[in-house]
C-alpha positions as CSV (number, residue, x, y, z in Angstrom):
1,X,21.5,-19.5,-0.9
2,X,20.9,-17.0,1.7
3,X,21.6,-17.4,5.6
4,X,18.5,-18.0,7.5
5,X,16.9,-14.7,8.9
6,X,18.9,-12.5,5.8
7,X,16.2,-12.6,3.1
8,X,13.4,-10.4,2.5
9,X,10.8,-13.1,1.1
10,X,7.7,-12.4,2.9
11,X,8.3,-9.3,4.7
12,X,6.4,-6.2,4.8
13,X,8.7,-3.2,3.6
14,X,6.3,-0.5,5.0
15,X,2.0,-0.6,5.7
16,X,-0.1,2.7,5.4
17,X,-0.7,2.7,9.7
18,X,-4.0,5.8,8.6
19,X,-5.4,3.9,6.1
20,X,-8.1,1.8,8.5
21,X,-8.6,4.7,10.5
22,X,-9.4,7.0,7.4
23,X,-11.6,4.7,5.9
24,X,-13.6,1.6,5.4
25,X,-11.4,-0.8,3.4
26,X,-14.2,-2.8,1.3
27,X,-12.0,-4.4,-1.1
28,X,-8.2,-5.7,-1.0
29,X,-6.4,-6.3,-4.4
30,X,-2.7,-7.9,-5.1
31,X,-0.7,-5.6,-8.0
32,X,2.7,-5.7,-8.9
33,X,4.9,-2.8,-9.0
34,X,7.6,-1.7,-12.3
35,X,10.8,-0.9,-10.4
36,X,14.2,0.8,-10.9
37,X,17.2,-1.2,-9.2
38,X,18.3,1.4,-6.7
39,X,14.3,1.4,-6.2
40,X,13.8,-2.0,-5.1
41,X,17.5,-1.8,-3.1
42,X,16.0,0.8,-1.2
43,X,12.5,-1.2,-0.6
44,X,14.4,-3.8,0.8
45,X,16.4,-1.6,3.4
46,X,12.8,-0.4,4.7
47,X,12.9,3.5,3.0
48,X,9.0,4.0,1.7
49,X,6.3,5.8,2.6
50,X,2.6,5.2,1.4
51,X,0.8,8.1,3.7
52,X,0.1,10.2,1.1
53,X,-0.2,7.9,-1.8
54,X,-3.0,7.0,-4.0
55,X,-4.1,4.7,-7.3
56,X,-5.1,6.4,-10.4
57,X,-6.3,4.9,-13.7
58,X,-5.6,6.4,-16.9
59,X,-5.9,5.1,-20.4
60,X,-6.5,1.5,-19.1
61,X,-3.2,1.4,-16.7
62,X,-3.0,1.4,-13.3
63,X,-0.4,4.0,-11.5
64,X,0.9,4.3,-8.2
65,X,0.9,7.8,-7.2
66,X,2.5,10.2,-4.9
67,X,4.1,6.9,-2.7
68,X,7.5,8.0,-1.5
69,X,10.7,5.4,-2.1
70,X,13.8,7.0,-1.0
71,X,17.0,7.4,-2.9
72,X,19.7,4.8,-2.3
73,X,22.2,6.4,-0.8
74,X,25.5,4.6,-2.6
75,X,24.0,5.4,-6.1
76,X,25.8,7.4,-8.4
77,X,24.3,9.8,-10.7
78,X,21.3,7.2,-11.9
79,X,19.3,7.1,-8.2
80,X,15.7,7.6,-9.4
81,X,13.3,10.4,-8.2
82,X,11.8,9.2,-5.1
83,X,8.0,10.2,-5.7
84,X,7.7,9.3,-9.7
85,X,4.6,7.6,-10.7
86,X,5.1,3.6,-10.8
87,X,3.1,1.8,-13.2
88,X,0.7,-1.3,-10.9
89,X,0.9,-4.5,-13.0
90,X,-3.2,-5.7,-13.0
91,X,-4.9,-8.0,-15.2
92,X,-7.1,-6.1,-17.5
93,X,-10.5,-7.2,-15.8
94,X,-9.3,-5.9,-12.2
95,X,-8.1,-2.9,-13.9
96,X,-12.0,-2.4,-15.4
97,X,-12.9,-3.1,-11.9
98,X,-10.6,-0.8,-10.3
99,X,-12.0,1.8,-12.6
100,X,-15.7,1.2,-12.1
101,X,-15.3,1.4,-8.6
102,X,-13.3,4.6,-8.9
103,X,-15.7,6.3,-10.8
104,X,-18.8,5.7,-8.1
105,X,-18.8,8.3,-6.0
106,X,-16.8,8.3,-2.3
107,X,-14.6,5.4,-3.2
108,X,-10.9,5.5,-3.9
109,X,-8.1,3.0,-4.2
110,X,-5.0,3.4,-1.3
111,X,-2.2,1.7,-1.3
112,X,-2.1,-0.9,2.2
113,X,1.0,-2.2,2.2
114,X,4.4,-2.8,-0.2
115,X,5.8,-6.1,0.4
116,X,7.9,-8.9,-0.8
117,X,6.2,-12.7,-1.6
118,X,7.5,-15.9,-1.7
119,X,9.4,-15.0,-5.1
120,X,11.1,-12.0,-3.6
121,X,8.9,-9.9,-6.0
122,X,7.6,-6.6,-4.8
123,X,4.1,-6.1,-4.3
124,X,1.5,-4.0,-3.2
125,X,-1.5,-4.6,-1.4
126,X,-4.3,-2.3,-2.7
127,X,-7.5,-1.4,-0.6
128,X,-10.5,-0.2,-2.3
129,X,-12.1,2.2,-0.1
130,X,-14.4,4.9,1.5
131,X,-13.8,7.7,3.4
132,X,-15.1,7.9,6.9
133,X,-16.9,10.8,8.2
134,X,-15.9,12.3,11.8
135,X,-19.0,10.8,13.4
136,X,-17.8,7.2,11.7
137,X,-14.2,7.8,12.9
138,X,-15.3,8.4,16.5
139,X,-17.6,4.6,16.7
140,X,-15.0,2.8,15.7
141,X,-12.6,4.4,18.5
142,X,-15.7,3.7,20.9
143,X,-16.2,0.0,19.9
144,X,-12.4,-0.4,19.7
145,X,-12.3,1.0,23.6
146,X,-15.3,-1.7,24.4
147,X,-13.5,-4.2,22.9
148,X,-10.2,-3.4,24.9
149,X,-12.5,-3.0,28.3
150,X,-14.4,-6.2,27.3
151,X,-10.9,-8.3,27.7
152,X,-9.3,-6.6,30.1
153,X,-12.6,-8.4,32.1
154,X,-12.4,-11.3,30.8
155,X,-9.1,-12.1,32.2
């Protein structure tokens, strides 16, 4: 068993900071990710990216696209590349979904988060969204400053 405080059940590898700023999250959805070895040795030392990353789905499978896991740095010559296409592990009815919503128009599926539950498996949180417009972005920084000014008063 591992010391206390050494095992990576339950913490988040990396979130995708942009993501509630971009857009309006409508939608969150749990999917499991196919992994190489040296890619999930890397997850757990914290080396991912999800800025630029996106969901696609193609021919009824859900992939994980453009999400950047860095190389493990004491793998030989099998390290894997670090922004391959990872295939998300759905049921088939949240797959439909996924696609359905997909396919309206301004909405697309980000990836939130990559972490590691209770069975040290490695997920990813998905967020169905839309894009904000500049006028949108701009509100929400007002009500956020409200917000901030409304508790700074308060206490």
């Amino acid at each position: 068993m591992a010391p206390e405080g050494k095992t990576s059940a339950g913490r988040v590898v990396c979130r995708n900071r942009k993501a509630a700023r971009d857009y309006f999250i409508e939608e969150r959805l749990e999917a499991g990710l196919v992994l190489k070895g040296t890619e999930v040795k890397s997850l757990r030392d914290g080396r991912a990216e999800l800025l630029d990353g996106y969901v696609a789905v193609e021919e009824g499978e859900a992939w994980l696209v453009n999400v950047h896991i860095g190389q493990w740095p004491q793998a030989s010559y099998f390290n894997h590349e670090p922004r391959r296409r990872r295939k998300l592990l759905l049921q088939r009815r949240q797959i439909n979904k996924l696609r359905a919503m997909l396919e309206q128009r301004g909405y697309t599926a980000i990836p939130l988060k990559i972490y590691f539950n209770d069975k040290n498996l490695a997920k990813v949180e998905i967020g169905l969204a839309r894009g904000k417009r500049k006028a949108d972005k701009r509100a929400t920084i007002r009500d956020r400053d409200e917000r901030r000014q409304q508790q700074r008063g308060e206490q």
